[in-house]
Every structure is written in structure tokens, then in C-alpha cells.
C-alpha positions in Angstrom: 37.3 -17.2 1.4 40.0 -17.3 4.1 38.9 -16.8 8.1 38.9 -13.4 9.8 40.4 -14.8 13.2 42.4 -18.0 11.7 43.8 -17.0 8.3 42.8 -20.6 6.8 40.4 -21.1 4.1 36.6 -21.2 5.3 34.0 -21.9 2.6 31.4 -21.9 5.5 29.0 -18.9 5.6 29.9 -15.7 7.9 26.4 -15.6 9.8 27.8 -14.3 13.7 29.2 -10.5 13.5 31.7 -10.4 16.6 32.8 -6.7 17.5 35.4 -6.3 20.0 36.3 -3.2 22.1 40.1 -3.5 23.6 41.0 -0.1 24.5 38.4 2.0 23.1 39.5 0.5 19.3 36.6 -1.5 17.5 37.7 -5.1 15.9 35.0 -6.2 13.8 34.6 -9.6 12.7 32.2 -12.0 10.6 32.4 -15.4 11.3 31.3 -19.0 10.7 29.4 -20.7 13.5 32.6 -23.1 13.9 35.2 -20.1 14.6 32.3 -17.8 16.7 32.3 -20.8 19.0 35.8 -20.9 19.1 35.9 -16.8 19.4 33.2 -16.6 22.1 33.0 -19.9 23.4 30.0 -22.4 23.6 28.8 -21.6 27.0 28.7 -17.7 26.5 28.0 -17.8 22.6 24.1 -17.2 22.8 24.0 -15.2 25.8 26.3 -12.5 24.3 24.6 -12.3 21.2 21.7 -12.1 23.2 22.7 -9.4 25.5 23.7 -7.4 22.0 20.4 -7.8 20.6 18.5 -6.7 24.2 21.2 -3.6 24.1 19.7 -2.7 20.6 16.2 -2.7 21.1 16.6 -0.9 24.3 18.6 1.8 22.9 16.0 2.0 20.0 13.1 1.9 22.9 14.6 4.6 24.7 15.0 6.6 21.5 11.5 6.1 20.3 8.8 7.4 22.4 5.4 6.6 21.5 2.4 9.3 21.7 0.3 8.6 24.9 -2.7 6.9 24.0 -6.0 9.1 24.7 -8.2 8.0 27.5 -11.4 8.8 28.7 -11.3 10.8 31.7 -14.7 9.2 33.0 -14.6 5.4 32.7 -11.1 5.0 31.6 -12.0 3.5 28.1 -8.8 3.7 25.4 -9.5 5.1 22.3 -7.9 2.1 21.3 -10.3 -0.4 22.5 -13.1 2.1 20.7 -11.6 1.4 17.4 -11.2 -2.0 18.0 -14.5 -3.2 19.6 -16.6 0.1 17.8 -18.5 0.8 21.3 -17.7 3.4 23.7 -17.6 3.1 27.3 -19.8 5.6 28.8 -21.6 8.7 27.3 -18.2 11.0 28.1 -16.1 8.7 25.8 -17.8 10.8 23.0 -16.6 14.0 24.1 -12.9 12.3 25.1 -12.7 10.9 21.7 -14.7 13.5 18.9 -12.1 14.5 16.4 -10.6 11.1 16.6 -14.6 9.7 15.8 -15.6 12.4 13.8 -14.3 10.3 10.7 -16.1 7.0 11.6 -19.7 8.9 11.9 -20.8 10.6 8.6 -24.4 12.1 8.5 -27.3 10.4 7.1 -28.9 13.3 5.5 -26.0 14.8 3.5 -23.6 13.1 1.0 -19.9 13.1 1.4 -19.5 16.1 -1.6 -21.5 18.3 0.1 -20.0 17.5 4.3 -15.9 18.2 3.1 -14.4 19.7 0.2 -11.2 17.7 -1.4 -8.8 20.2 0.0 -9.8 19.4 3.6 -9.7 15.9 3.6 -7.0 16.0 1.8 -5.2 18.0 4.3 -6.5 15.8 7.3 -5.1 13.0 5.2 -1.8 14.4 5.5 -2.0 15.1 9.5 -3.3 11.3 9.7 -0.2 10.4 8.0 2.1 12.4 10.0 0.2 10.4 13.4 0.9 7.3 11.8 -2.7 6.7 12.1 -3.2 4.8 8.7 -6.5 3.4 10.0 -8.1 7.2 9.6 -5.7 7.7 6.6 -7.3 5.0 4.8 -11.1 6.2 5.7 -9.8 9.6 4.6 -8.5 8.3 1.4 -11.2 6.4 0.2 -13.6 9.5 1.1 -11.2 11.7 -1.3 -11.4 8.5 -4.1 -15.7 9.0 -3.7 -15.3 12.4 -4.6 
């Protein structure tokens, strides 16, 4: 293999991806650590690439925006910490929190067949899945599995 930014044969691997912007026309290159040194220079080589990987995952923060986290309006308890820790901060956090711990509370007196038919919890299945909440998707699926 010859070098990008040299032209002389490099055998070394290309680990540093070096994209230049001189007016307004992208240069990419891939580079051994040797010729990225030379490229960026020792001093500025790790804050650059740095500053490139900050710009990406604030880009990609920005982009993704994360449902807001339920609260109880009384004491302020997350439905997080609920799941988490399994207690509930006040008697309110019920109310705050009901569908959400509908799933974790099944009745003592009636067996799963008889509280949901497959087509329901299948379907909440498929909302919990949507949420990204694979903590109730798994409940849900091993209730469906029991029936």
C-alpha cells in the first residue's frame, strides 16, 4: 500500500481519517499514526480528533431527543427510581405512575388467562416496543409465553 499524503509505500495500518475542507471541497484521507502526526501535527493531533468526536455526539444529541421522564407531581419521585428501587414515594406516586405499574401488580385472586386476552398484551407489547421500554416488553412477553 502506498501513502495518501506522501505517495511512498506504507505497510502501516490507516487508523486516523483526516477530512479537509479548503474551499468548501472535502479531501479525505486515511492515515498511519506516523503521517497523521506529520498531517496534523503532534501538539494538535488529539485535540482535533477530539473536537471531531465532541462535534458528533453533539450533533447526534441535538438530533435525538429523549421522552421526558414522568414525575410525580406530589413528592417529585421518577418513575425511574420506582422501577429501580420498587417503592413509591408517597401515596400520589400511584396515581402519577398507574398504566406504567399496572404491569408490575397482577391480582391475587384471578390468573393471568382470565385478567388479558393474547391480543391485548400482545398489542401493549408492541406500544412497549415502540417506547423502547424493554423492561415492560419483557413482563409483557413472558405473560403472552404463560398463556
Amino acid at each position: 500500500m502506498t501513502c495518501p499524503k506522501t505517495g511512498k509505500p506504507c505497510n502501516k495500518p490507516k487508523i486516523y481519517h483526516v477530512t479537509e475542507i479548503i474551499n468548501g471541497n472535502p479531501t479525505s484521507l486515511d492515515l498511519c499514526q506516523d503521517c497523521a502526526k506529520d498531517q496534523i501535527g503532534p501538539q494538535e493531533e488529539k485535540s482535533k480528533l477530539l473536537e471531531g468526536v465532541f462535534k458528533i455526539l453533539l450533533d447526534f444529541m441535538q438530533q435525538v431527543q429523549p421522552e421526558k421522564e414522568k414525575i410525580c407531581p406530589k413528592c417529585g419521585t421518577f418513575l425511574s427510581e420506582v422501577r429501580t428501587t420498587g417503592k413509591l414515594g408517597c401515596s400520589h406516586c400511584h396515581e402519577a405512575f398507574s398504566p406504567e405499574l399496572e404491569y408490575f401488580f397482577t391480582p391475587t385472586n384471578k390468573t393471568e388467562e382470565t385478567t388479558h386476552t393474547h391480543e391485548e398484551l400482545t398489542t401493549k407489547l408492541q406500544n412497549a416496543i415502540k417506547k423502547e421500554d424493554y423492561e415492560l416488553a419483557a413482563t409483557l412477553r413472558d405473560k403472552i409465553k404463560k398463556l
